[in-house]
DOPAFI-674971 format. One record per atom (N, C-alpha, C): atom name; y, x, z. Coordinates in pm, whole numbers, plus 50000, padded with zeros to 5 digits. Example, Ala and Ser with C-alpha at 12.3 -4.5 7.8 and 13.67 -1.06 7.14 Angstrom:
<rs>
name N | v 49431 | u 51319 | w 50780
name CA | v 49550 | u 51230 | w 50780
name C | v 49670 | u 51320 | w 50780
name N | v 49775 | u 51285 | w 50708
name CA | v 49894 | u 51367 | w 50714
name C | v 50003 | u 51290 | w 50787
</rs>
This chain:
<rs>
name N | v 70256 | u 35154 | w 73355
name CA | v 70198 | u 35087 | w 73238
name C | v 70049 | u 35116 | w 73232
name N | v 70001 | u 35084 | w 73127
name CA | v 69838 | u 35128 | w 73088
name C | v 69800 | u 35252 | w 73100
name N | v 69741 | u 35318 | w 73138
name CA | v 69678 | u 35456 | w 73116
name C | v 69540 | u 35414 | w 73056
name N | v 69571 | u 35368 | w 72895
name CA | v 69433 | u 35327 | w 72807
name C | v 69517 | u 35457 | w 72685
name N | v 69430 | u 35508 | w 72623
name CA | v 69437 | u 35580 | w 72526
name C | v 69471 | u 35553 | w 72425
name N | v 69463 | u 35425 | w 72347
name CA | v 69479 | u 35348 | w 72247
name C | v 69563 | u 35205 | w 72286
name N | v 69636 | u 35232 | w 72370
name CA | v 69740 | u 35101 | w 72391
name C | v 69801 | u 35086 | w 72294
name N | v 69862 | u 35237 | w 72183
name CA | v 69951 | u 35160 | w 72103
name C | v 69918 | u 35153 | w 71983
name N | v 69773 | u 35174 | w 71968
name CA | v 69707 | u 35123 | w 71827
name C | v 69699 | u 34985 | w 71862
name N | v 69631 | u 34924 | w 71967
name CA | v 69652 | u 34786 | w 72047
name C | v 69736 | u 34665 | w 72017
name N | v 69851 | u 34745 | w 72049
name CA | v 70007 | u 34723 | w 72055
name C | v 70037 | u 34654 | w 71882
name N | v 70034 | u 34758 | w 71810
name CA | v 69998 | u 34731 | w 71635
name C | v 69884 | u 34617 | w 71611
name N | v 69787 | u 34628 | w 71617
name CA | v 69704 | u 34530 | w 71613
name C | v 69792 | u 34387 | w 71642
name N | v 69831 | u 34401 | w 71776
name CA | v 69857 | u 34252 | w 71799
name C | v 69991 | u 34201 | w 71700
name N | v 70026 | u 34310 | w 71671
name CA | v 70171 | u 34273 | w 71613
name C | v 70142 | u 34217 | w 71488
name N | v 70039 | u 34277 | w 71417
name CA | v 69998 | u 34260 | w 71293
name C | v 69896 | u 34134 | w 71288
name N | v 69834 | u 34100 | w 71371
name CA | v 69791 | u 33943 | w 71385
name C | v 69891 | u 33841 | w 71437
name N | v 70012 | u 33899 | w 71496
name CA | v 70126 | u 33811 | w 71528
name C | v 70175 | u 33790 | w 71382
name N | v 70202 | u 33881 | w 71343
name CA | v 70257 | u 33911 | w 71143
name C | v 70196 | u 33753 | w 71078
name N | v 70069 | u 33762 | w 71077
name CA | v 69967 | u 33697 | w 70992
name C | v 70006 | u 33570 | w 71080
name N | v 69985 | u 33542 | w 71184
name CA | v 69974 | u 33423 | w 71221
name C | v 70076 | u 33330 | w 71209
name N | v 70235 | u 33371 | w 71192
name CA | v 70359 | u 33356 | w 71141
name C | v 70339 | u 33329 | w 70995
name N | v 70286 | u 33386 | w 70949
name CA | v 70292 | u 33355 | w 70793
name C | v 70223 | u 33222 | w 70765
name N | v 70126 | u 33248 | w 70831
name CA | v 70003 | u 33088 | w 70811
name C | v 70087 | u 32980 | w 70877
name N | v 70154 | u 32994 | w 70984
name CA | v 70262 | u 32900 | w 71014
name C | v 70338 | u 32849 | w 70910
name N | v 70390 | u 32955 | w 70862
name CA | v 70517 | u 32875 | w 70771
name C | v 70430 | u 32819 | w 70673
name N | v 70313 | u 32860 | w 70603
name CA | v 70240 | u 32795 | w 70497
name C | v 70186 | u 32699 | w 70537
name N | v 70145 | u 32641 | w 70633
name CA | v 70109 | u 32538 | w 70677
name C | v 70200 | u 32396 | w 70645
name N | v 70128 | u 32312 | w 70640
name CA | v 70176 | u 32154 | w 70562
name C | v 70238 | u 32068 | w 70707
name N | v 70253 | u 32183 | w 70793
name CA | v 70303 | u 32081 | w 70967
name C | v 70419 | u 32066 | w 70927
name N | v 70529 | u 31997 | w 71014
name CA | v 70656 | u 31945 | w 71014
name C | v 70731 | u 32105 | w 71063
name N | v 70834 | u 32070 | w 71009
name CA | v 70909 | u 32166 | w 71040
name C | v 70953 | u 32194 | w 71214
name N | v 70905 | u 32089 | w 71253
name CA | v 70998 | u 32124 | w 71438
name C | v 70842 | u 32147 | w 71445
name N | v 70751 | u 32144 | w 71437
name CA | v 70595 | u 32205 | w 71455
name C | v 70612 | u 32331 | w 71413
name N | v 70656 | u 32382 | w 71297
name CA | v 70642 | u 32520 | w 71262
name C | v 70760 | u 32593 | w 71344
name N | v 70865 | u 32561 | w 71407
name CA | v 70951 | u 32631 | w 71457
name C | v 70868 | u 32680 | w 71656
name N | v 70781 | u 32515 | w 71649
name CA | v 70783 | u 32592 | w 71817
name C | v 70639 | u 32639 | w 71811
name N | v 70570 | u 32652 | w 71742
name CA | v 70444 | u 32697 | w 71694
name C | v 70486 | u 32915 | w 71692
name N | v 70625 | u 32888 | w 71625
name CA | v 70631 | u 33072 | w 71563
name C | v 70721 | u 33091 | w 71700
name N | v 70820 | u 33003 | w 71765
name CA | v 70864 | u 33036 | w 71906
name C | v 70754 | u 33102 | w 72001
name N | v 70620 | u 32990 | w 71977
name CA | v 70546 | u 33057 | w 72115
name C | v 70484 | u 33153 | w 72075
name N | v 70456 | u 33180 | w 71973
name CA | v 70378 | u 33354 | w 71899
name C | v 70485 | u 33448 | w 71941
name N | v 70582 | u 33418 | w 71955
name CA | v 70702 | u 33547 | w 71956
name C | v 70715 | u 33539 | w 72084
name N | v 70698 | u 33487 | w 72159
name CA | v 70737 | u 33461 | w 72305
name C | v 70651 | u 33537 | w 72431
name N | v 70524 | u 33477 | w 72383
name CA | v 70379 | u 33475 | w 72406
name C | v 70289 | u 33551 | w 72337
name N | v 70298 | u 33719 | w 72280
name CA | v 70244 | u 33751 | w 72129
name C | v 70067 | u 33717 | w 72171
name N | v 70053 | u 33761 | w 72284
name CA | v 69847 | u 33746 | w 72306
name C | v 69815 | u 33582 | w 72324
name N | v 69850 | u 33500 | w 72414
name CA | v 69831 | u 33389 | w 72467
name C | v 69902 | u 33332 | w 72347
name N | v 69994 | u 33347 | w 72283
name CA | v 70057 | u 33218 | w 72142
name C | v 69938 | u 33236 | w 72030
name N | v 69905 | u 33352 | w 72033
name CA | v 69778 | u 33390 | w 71911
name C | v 69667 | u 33324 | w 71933
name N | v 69631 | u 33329 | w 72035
name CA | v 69466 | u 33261 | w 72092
name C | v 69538 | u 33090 | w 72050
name N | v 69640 | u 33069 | w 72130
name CA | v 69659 | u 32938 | w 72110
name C | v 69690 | u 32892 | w 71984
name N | v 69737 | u 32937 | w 71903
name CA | v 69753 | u 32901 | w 71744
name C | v 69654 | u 32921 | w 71711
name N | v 69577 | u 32982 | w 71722
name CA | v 69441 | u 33028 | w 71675
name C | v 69308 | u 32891 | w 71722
name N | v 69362 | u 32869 | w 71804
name CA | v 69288 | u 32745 | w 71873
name C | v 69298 | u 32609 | w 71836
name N | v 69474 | u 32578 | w 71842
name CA | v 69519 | u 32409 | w 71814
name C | v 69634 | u 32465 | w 71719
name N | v 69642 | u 32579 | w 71702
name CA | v 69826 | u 32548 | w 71560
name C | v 69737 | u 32430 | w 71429
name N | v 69870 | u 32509 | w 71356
name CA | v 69844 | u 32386 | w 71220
name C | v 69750 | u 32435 | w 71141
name N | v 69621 | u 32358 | w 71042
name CA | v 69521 | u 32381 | w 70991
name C | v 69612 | u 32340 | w 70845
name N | v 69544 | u 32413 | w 70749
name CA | v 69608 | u 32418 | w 70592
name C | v 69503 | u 32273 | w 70557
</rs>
């Protein structure tokens, strides 16, 4: 694995912008089969679904 010192403050971080980015999903005004594969690829994908929701998910 990593030999970084802070992988699992890291680790937290991402989880906790995975957290947030799930939430703004479901609050979001998209269709429901949008919000299901939108929070699929965050959970799937936690770094690469984040950038990408973060990029093209659903805007409030």
């Amino acid at each position: 694995m990593l030999d970084f010192p802070y992988s699992g403050l890291l680790g937290l971080i991402i989880l906790v912008l995975d957290i947030y980015a799930i939430i703004r999903v479901v609050q979001s005004g998209a269709g429901a089969l949008s919000k299901a594969i939108w929070i699929v690829i965050i959970l799937l994908l936690p770094v690469l679904g984040l950038i990408l929701w973060a990029l093209l998910g659903p805007k409030k």
